[in-house]
C-alpha positions in Angstrom: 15.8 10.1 44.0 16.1 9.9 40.4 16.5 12.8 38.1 13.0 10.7 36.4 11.7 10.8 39.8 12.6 14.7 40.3 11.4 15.7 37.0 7.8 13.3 37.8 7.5 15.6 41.1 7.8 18.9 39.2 5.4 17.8 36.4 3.0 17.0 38.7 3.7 20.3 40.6 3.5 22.2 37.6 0.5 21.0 36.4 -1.8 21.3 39.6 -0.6 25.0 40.0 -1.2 25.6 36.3 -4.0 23.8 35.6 -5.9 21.9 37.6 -5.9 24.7 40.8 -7.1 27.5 38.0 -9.8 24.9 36.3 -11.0 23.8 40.1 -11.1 27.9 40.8 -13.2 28.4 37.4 -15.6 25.2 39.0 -16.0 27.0 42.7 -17.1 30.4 41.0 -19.5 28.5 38.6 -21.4 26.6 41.6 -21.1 30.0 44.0 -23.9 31.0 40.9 -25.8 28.6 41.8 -27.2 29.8 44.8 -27.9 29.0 48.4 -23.9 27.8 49.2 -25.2 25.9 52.5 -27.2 23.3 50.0 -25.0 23.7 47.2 -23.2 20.1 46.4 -20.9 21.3 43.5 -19.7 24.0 45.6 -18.6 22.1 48.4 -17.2 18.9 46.2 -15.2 21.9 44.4 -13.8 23.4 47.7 -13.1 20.2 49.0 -11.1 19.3 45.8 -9.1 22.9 46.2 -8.1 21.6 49.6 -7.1 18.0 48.5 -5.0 20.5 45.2 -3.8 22.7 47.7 -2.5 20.0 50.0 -0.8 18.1 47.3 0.7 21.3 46.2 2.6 21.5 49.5 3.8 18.0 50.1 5.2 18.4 46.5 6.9 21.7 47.4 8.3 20.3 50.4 9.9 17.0 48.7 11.1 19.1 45.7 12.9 21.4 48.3 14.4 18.4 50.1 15.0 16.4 47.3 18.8 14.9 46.8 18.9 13.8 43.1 21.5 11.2 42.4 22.7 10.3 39.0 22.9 6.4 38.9 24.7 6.6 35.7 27.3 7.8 37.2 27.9 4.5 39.7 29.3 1.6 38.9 26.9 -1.3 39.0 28.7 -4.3 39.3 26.7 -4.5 42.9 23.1 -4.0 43.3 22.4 -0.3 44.4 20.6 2.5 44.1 19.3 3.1 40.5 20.6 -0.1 39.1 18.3 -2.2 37.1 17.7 -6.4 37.7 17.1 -9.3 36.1 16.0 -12.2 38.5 14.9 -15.6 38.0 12.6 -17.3 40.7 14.4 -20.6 40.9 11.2 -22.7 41.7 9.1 -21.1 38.7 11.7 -20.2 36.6 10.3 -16.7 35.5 12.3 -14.0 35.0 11.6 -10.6 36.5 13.6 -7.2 35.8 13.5 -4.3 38.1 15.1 -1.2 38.8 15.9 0.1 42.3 14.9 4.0 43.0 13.3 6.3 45.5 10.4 6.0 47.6 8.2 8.8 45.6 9.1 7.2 42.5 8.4 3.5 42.8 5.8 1.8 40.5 5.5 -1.9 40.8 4.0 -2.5 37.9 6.9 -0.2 35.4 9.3 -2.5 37.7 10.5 0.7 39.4 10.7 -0.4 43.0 11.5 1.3 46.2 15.1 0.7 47.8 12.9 0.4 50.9 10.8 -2.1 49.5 11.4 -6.2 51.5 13.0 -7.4 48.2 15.2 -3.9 47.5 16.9 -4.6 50.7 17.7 -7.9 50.2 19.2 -7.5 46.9 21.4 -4.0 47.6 25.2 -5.3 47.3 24.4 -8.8 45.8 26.3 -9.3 42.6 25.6 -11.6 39.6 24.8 -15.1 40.0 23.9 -14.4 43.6 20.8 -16.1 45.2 18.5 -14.5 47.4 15.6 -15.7 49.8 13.0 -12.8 50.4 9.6 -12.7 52.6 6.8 -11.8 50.4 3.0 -11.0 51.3 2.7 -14.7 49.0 5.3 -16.0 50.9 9.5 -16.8 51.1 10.6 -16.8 47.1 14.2 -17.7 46.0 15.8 -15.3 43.1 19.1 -15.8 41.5 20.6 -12.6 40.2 21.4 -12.8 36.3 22.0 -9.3 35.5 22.6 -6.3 37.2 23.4 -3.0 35.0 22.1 0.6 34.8 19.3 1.6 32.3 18.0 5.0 32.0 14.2 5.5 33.1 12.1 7.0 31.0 8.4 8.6 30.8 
């Protein structure tokens, strides 16, 4: 992944354990006062929200631990690959998309980050400018051309 990708993870890390697990702790001890915990709605929505926190607090330890951060500034992006940044045109609409290639946990469709396992990532990794491309879409086969192809840092 990214170092934008790695840096999303911790964020998101950092702020369940530091907020939102101590807030949802504050919310479990506040219904607990109300009474009766066997008919007690708040409590239960609050524990079941600490479960969902606590759950998301380990699948982002485990991919911060595993995480292999690769600097795309430092590749040379005369060929699509990972971290480089787009510029297509669909040849039968003439529209012009831009989107740059990255990790799995950091891919957002509509920032034009997508996923290097994504249908149309894999058809354009070592094309070069002025390349066309045919790609299977859920709306069907679309032909690109490849006008640009260059790295540009992602930001927040």
């Amino acid at each position: 992944m990214t170092e934008y990708g790695y840096n999303k993870l911790l964020n998101e890390l950092k702020n369940l354990k530091e907020v939102e697990r101590p807030q949802n702790i504050k919310e479990i001890d506040i219904a607990r006062e109300y009474g009766d915990l066997k008919e007690n709605a708040e409590y239960h929505a609050a524990r079941e929200r600490q479960l969902f926190i606590d759950a998301r607090i380990n699948e982002l330890t485990q991919l911060v631990a595993q995480a292999r951060v690769i600097d795309p500034s430092t590749i040379t992006h005369d060929k699509v690959s990972f971290g480089s940044t787009i510029t297509l045109e669909d040849l039968e609409s003439e529209k012009k998309f831009c989107y740059t290639i990255v990790g799995a946990t950091e891919s957002n469709p509509d920032k034009g980050l997508i996923s290097y396992h994504s249908p149309l990532a894999k058809q354009l990794l070592g094309k070069i400018v002025g390349d066309e491309v045919s790609v299977e879409l859920p709306r069907g086969r679309v032909d690109y051309e490849i006008l640009d192809i260059c790295y540009k840092e992602i930001s927040f």
